[in-house]
N, C-alpha and C positions, 0 to 999 in steps of 0.2 A: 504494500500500500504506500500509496507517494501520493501528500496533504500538500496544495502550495496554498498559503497561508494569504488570507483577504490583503493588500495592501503591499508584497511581495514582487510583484511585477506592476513595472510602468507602463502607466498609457502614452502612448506617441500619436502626435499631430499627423493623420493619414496624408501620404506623398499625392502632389498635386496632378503626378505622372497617372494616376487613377483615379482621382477625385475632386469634384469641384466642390468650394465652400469649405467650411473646418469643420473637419471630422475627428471625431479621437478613436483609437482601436486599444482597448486594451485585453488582451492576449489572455486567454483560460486556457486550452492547452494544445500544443504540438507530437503529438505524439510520437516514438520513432519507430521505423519500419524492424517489423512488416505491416505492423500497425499505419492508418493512413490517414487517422482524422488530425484534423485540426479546427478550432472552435474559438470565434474573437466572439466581445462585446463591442455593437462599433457604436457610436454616438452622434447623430446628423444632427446641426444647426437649422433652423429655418433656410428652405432650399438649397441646402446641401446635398449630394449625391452623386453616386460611383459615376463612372463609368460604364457606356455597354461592355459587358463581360463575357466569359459562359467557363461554366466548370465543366471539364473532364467525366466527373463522375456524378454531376448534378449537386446541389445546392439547396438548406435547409434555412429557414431565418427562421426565427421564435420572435414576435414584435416583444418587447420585456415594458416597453414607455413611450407614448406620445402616441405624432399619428403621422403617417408620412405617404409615401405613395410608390410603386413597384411595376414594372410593365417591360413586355414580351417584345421580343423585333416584333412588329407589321400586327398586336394588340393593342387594343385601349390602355390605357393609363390606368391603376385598380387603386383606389386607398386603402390604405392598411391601417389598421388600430394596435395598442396594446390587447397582448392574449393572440394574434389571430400568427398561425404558423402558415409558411407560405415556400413551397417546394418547387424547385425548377429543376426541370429533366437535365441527364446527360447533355452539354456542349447546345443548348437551351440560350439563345441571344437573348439578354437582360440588363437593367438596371432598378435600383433602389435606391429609397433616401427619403430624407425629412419633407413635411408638407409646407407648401408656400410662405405658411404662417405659423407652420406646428414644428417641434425638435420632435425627434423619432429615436429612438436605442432599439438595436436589434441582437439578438445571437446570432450568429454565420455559423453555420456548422458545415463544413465539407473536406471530402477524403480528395488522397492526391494520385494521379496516376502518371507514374514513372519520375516521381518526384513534384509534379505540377499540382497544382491547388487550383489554380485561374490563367486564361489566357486574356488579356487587358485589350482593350478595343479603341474607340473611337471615344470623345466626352460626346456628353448628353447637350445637346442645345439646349437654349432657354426655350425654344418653339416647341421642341420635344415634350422638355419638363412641363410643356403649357402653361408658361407665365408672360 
């Protein structure tokens, strides 16, 4: 059994090479192979949010606070609430993030394949984000 203790690891201001707005990620756990998860808390400001993405092995978020908004290449825009868990398939084109006027905190939880977590795309327009 391996405890990492609340306040043990720092949170880091998310790189702007993935993110627009200030985001904070602070890290629960990386596991090592052959184990393949890995699980941040991430933290979106009003209109903050990732980049179009997609994971390898698909992608879990748990909403933990706020309210923010989520959406598919070539789908509508979805809000999201705290409580509501929200799954994207295998290499699944996506982004997420806080609502216009809302901070949003989420779990990320996703496994890596061949060492890859995420492959990082294009940022999100503000047309996109529909604002």
């Amino acid at each position: 059994m391996k405890i990492i203790a609340c306040g043990s690891v720092p949170s880091i201001v998310a790189p702007e090479a993935y993110f627009t707005g200030r985001v904070l990620q602070t890290p629960i756990i990386e596991k090592e192979a052959p184990a393949r998860l890995r699980a941040t808390m991430v933290s979106f400001e009003p209109g903050a949010r990732t980049h179009w993405h997609t994971h390898p092995l698909g992608q879990t978020l748990f909403v933990a606070s706020g309210a923010g908004r989520a959406q598919t290449w070539g789908g509508p825009i979805q809000e999201i609430k705290a409580g509501d868990v929200i799954s994207f398939a295998p290499g699944e084109k996506h982004w997420h993030g806080g609502g216009p006027k809302t901070a949003m905190t989420h779990m990320a939880m996703q496994e890596a394949l061949e060492g890859s977590h995420a492959d990082w795309l294009e940022k999100v327009t503000d047309e996109q984000y529909g604002v």
